[in-house]
C-alpha positions, -999 to +999 in steps of 0.1 A: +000+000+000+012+032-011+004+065+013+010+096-008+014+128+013+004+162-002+014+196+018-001+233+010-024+266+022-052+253+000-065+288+011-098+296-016-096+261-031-097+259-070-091+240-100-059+242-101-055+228-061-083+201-070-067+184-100-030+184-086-050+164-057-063+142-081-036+138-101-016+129-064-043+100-056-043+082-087-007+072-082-011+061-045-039+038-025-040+068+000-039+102-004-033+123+031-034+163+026-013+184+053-024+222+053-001+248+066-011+262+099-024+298+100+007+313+110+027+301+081+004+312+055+024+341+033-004+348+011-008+386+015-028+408+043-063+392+051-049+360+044-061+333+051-092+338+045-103+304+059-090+291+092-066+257+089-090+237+103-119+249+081-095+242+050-088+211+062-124+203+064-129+210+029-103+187+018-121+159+037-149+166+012-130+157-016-133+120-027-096+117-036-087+127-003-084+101+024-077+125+053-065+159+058-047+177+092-034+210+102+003+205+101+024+220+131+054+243+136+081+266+112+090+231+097+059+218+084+066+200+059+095+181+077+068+175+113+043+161+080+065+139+063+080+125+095+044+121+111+027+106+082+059+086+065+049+089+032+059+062+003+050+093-020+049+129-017+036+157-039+042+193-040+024+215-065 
């Protein structure tokens, strides 16, 4: 079993974020999203607009992801990838 691990804001989700996810799942069994914590988010003033949890939330919705979390700390990807221990991962 493959566990793919995909890392990002995913702040106003779009096309663009939907079919990189896609893309991500068909070439593992299991897709897990990380999303960068609030306090990480470089996006401009106002952002995020969504809180990490609420993003996280709608990646749950997706049916190519199998589960999504609020990653933790500066380092997030490197917390992610030791927490989830992925056989792939995938950064748009």
């Amino acid at each position: 079993m493959i566990t793919g691990l995909a890392l990002g804001c995913f702040d106003l989700l779009h096309f663009g974020h939907v079919a990189h996810l896609e893309a991500a799942r068909a070439l593992c069994n299991r897709l897990v999203v990380c999303v960068t914590p609030d306090a990480y988010v470089n996006k401009g003033p106002h952002r995020p607009v969504f809180t990490a949890e609420q993003r996280a939330e709608v990646l749950r919705a997706l049916r190519c992801v199998d589960e999504a979390f609020v990653g933790e700390g500066p380092e997030v990807a490197l917390n992610a990838l030791a927490q989830v221990r992925p056989g792939r991962y995938f950064k748009g």
